[in-house]
N, C-alpha and C positions, 0 to 999 in steps of 0.2 A: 357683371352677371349676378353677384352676391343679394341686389336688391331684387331683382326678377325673379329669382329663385326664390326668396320670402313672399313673392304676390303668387307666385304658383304655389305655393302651400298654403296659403288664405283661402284660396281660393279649390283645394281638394277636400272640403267638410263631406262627412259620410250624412246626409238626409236619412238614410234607412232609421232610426231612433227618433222620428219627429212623423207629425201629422199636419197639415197644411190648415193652418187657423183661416176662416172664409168670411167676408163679409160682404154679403149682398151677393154672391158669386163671385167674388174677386177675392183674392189670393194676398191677405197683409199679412201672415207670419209666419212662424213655426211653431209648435208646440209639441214636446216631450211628451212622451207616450205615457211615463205614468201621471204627469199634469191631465192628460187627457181624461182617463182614466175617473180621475177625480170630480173634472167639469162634468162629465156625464152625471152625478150627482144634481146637478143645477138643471135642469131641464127645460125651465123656463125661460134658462139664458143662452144653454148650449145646447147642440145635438151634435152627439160623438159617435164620428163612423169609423171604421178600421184605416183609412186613410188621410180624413180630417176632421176637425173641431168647427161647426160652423155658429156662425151668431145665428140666433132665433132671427125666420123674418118677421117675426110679431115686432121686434124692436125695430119697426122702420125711420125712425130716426133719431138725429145725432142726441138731442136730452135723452131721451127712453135707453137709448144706448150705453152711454156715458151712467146714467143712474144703475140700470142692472148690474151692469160690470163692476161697478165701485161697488156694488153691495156684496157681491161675489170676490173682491179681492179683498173686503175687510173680512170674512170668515177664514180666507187663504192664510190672510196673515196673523188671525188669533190662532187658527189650525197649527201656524210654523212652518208652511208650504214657502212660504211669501215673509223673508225675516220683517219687515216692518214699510209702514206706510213711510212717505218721505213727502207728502201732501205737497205735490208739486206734481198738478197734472199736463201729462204729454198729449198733443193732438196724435189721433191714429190715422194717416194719411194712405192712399193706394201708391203716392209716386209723391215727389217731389212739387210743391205747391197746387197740388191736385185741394179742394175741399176735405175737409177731418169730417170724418165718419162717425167721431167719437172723442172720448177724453180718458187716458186712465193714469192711473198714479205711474210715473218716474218708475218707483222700487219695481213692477210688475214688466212694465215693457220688456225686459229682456229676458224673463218666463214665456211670454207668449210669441216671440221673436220675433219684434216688429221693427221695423225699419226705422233708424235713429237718423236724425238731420242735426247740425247746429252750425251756425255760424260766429266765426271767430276774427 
């Protein structure tokens, strides 16, 4: 039982500190309230509601996408939001081999709390 017990506490995160990151109306992350907070600043890239972070539909697709955000996560990380670039970008996927929606640097994905895959 000592290993089930470790997956039942994985698996009790408190969501109430996070706002649902949206793209295209589908649901890819989480993002921390005061990150939120701050994207409301970008307006062009985000619109911040009391419940979620969504991507602009103006960026309907993957380059437009991929290029706004990267330009919004180099200010994050000269700001000190975001310690450093790692120039090593991650596809932003809805589900597991679904098409990427987008591309953002490694360092960022776990601010915006996106779903990590890798195989080993």
């Amino acid at each position: 039982m000592g290993y089930l017990r470790h997956l039942h506490a994985c698996n009790r995160h408190d969501l109430s500190g996070f706002r649902r990151f949206m793209i295209g109306g589908e649901p890819v992350g989480w993002i921390r309230h005061a990150l939120a907070r701050r994207l409301a600043d970008e307006r062009g890239v985000f619109a911040v509601h009391d419940d979620a972070v969504l991507l602009s539909p103006a960026l309907s697709d993957y380059d437009a996408r991929t290029e706004a955000v990267a330009g919004v996560i180099a200010k994050l990380v000269v700001e000190g939001v975001i310690a450093r670039h790692r120039s090593e970008n991650y596809a932003v996927v809805r589900r597991w081999l679904a098409p990427p929606l987008l591309e953002i640097d490694r360092a960022a994905v776990a601010y915006f709390g996106i779903k990590t895959f890798g195989l080993h």
